[in-house]
C-alpha positions in Angstrom: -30.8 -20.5 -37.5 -33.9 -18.7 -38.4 -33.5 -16.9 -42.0 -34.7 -13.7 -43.4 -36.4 -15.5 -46.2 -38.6 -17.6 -43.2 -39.8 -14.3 -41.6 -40.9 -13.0 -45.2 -42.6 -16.4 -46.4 -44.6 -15.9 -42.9 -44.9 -12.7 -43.0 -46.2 -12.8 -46.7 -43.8 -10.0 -47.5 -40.4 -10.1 -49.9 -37.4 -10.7 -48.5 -36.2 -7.4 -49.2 -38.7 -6.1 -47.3 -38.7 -8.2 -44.3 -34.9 -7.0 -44.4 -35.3 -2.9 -44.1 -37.5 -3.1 -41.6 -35.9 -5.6 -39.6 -32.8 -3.3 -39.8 -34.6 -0.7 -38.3 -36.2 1.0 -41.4 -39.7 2.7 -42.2 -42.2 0.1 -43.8 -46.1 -0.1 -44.3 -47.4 0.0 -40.8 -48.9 -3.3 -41.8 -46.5 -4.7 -43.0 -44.2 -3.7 -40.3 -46.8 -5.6 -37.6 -46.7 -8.8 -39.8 -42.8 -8.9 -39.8 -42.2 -7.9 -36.0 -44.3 -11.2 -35.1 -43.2 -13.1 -37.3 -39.5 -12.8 -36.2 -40.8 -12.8 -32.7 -42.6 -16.3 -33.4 -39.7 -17.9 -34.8 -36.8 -16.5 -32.8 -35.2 -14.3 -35.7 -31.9 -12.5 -34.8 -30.4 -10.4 -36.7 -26.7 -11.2 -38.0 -24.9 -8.0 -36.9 -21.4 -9.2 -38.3 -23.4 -9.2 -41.6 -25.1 -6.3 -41.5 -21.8 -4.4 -40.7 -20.0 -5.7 -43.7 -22.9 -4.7 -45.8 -23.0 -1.5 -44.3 -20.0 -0.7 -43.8 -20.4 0.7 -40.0 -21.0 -1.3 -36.8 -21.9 1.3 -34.5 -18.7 0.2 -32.1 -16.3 1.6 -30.3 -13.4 -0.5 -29.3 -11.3 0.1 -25.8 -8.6 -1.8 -24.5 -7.3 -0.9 -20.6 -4.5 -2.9 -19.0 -6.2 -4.0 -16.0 -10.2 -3.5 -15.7 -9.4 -4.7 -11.7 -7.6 -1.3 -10.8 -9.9 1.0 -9.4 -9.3 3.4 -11.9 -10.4 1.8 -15.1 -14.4 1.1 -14.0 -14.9 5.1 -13.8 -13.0 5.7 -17.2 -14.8 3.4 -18.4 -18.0 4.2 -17.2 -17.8 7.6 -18.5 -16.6 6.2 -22.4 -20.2 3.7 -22.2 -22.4 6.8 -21.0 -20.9 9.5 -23.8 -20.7 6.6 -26.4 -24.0 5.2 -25.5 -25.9 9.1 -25.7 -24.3 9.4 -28.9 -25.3 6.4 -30.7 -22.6 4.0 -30.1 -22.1 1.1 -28.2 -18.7 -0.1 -26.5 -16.6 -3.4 -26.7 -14.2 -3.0 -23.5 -11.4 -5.9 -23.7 -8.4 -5.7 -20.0 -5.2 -6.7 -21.1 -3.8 -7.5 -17.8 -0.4 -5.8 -19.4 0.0 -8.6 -21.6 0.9 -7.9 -25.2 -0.8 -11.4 -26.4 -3.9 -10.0 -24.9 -3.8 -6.9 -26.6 -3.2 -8.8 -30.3 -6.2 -10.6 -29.6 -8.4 -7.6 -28.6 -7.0 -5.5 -31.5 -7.9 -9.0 -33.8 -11.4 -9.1 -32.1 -11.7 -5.5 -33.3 -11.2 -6.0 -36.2 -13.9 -9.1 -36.8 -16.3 -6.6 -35.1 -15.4 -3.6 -37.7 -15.2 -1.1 -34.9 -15.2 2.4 -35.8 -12.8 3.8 -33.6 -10.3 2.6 -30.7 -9.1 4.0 -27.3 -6.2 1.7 -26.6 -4.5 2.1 -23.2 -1.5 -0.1 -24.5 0.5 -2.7 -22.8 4.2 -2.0 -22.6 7.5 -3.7 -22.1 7.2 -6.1 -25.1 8.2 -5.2 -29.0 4.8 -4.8 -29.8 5.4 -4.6 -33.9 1.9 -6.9 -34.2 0.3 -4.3 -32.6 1.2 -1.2 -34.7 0.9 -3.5 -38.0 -2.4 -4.0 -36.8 -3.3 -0.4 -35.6 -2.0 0.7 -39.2 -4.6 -1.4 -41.2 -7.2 0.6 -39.0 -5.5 3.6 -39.8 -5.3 2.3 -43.3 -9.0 2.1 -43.4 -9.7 5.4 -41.8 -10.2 4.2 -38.4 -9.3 6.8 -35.5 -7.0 5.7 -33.0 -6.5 7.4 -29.3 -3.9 5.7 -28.1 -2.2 6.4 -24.3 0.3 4.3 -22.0 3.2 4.7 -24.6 4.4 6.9 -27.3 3.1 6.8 -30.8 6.6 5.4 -32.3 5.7 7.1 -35.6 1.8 6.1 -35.5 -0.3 8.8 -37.3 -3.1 8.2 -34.0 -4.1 10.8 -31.6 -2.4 10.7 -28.1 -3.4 10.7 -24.2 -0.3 12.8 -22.6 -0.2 12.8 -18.8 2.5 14.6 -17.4 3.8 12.3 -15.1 7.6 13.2 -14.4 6.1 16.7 -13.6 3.1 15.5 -11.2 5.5 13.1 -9.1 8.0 16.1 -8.9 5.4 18.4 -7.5 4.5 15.5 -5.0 8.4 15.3 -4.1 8.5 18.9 -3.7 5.5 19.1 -1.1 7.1 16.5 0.9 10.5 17.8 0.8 8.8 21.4 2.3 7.0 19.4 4.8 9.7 18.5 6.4 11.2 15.1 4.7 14.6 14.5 3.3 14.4 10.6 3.0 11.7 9.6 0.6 11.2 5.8 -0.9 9.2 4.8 -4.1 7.0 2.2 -4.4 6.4 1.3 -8.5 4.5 -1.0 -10.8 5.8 -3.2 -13.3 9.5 -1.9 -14.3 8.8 -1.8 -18.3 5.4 0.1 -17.9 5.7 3.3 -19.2 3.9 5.7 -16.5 6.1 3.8 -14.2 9.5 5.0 -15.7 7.8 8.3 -16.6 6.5 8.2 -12.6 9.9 6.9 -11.6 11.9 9.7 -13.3 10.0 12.3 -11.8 10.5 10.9 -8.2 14.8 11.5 -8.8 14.3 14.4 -10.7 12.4 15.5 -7.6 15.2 14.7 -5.0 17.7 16.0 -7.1 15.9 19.3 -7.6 15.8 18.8 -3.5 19.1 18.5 -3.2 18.8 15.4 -1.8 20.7 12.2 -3.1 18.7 9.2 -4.1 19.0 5.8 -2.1 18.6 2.7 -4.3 17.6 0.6 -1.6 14.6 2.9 -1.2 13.2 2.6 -4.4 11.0 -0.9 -5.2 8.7 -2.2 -8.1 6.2 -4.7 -8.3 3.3 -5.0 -9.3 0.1 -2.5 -9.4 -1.8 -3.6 -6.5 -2.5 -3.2 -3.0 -1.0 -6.8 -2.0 2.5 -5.3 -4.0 2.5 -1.9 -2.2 2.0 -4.1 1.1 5.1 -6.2 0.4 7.3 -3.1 -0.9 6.6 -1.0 2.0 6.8 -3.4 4.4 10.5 -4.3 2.8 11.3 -0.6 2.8 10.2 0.2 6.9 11.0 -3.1 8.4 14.4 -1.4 9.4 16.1 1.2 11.2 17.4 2.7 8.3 13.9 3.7 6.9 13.0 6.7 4.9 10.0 8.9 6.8 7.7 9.5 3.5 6.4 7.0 0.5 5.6 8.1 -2.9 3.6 5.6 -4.8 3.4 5.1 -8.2 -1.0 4.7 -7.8 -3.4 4.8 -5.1 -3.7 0.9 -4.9 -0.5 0.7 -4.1 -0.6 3.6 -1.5 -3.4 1.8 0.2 -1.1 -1.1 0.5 1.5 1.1 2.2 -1.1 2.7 4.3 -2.1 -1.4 5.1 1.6 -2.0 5.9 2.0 0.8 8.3 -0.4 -0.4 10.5 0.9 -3.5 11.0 4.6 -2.3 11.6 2.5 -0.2 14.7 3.8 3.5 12.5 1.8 6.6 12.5 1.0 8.1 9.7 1.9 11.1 8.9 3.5 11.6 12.2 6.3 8.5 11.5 5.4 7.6 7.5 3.7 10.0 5.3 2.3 8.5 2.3 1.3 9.9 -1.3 -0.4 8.1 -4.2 -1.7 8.8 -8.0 -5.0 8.7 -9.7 -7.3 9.7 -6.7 -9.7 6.8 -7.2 -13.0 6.9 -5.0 -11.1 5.0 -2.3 -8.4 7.4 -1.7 -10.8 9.8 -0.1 -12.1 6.3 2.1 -9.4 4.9 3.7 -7.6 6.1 6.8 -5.8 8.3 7.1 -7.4 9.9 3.9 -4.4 9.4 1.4 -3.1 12.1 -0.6 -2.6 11.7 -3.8 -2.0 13.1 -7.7 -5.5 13.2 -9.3 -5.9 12.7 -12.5 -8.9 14.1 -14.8 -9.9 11.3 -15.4 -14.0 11.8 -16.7 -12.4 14.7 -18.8 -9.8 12.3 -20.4 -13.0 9.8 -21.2 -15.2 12.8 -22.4 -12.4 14.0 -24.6 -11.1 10.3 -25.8 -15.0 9.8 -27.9 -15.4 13.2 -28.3 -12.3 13.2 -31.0 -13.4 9.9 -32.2 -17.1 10.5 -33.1 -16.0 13.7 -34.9 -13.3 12.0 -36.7 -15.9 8.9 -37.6 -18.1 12.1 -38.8 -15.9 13.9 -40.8 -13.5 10.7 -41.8 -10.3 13.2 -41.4 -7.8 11.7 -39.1 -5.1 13.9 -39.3 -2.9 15.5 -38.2 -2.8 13.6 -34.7 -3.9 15.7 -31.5 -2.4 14.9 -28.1 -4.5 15.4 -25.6 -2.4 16.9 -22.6 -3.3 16.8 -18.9 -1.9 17.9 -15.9 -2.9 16.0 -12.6 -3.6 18.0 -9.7 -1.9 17.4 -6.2 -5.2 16.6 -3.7 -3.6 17.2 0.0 -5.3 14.7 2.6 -4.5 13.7 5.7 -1.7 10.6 5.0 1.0 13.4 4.1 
């Protein structure tokens, strides 16, 4: 590897000099020209891992989703790189898939890297006791934390709240005035957090109804298309079938929309179907599906907003939670 000292002795400047301006400082405008080609001519990079220990900031901001493959995570994320990126600051992006080892070894990886701040969409279901040891030695070192997909469980971190029991209630409560008294659920992973939160909401919803809840018409799976294929298809394959599905995301809708078909049932005139999230294929498929949107550019926006002022000012308390209220999108599937 190519040292700083090489680029000076050919560049016929000191070492320290070769250093500022191949960190990105002013120099001699002569000097400046000498070192440039030499580190071209001999392939210099610069050790960043270095650098950020010297400095003490890395310009990074870590974000951990649970699964960069659902539809919803590429926008978020999107937005965090473009907001991030105008501001200075670049973005490691680590997918858990929902498992807590992966999360460890993101949160470890962030911490080699010296991020200066973390959005952490956090797998659930698991003691994760690792992960809040971890998050506290950020916290420790004055590290903002935005952390959403479970409650803090006494972390001093700011907090993503989506009001999830309320959203699915307000889905319920359309579907229930639209004529429908027998209403299934199709969920993600049991353990996951929005699920229960999303699963609560759907009973809370019938009971408000007056209507009783029927176990057999409540499923969970995973958060995919493929799952929301299987549970509906389980959940219509017989006579005693309810007449609407609320799903616990859009990917999952789509799969009941997907199983519909092939059971030869109309929607909404046999099934009506509602999802969550309103990713950019809700408004694609058909029927168009309706669905709970949520804000999800001003969740991003909001998420590095907090952070770069708390990196700026270095106060991290006390914790904000950031509260949001998804809004019920009316289509065509319900």
């Amino acid at each position: 590897m190519v040292t700083i000292y090489e680029v000076a002795n050919l560049a016929q400047v000191s070492p320290k000099t070769a250093a500022r301006i191949l960190a990105g400082e002013s120099g001699r405008p002569g000097n400046r020209e000498k070192v440039m080609a030499a580190a071209r001519k001999l392939g210099y990079v610069r050790n960043q891992q270095a650098a950020n220990l010297r400095s003490g900031k890395s310009g990074l901001l870590g974000v951990i989703v649970p699964d960069i493959t659902n539809p919803f995570y590429p926008v978020f994320f999107q937005t965090i790189h473009d907001i991030a990126g105008a501001l200075g600051y670049q973005i490691l992006l680590s997918s858990t898939f929902g498992k807590l080892k992966e999360e460890i070894h993101a949160l470890r990886m962030f911490e080699i890297n010296r991020v200066e701040g973390i959005v952490l969409n956090a797998s659930e279901g698991e003691s994760d006791e690792e992960c809040d040891a971890i998050l506290n030695r950020f916290l420790s070192r004055r590290v903002p934390v935005v952390l959403a997909g479970r409650p803090a469980r006494g972390l001093k971190v700011d907090e993503i709240v989506l009001r999830n029991v309320e959203a699915v209630q307000r889905a319920v409560a359309y579907l229930v005035k639209t004529g429908h008294r027998k209403l299934g659920f199709l969920g993600g992973a049991a353990q996951n957090f929005a699920s229960q939160e999303r699963l609560r909401g759907f009973t809370r919803g019938l009971e408000a109804a007056g209507i009783k809840v029927e176990p057999r018409w409540i499923s969970q799976g995973e958060f995919t298309a493929e799952s929301g294929r299987r549970q509906a298809l389980a959940q219509l394959s017989t006579d005693a079938r309810p007449t609407a599905l609320v799903a616990m995301n859009d990917s999952l809708a789509i799969g009941a929309l997907k199983a519909c078909q092939e059971l030869g049932l109309r929607v909404p005139a046999d099934v009506a179907v509602t999802g969550f999230d309103d990713i950019t294929l809700a408004q694609l498929v058909t029927p168009a599906l309706t669905t709970l949107r949520q804000p999800q550019e001003q969740i991003a926006r909001d998420c590095v907003n907090l952070l770069i002022n708390r990196i700026k000012t270095g106060k991290l308390g006390p914790p904000r939670k950031l509260t949001y209220d998804p809004d019920l999108i009316v289509r065509a599937s319900a």
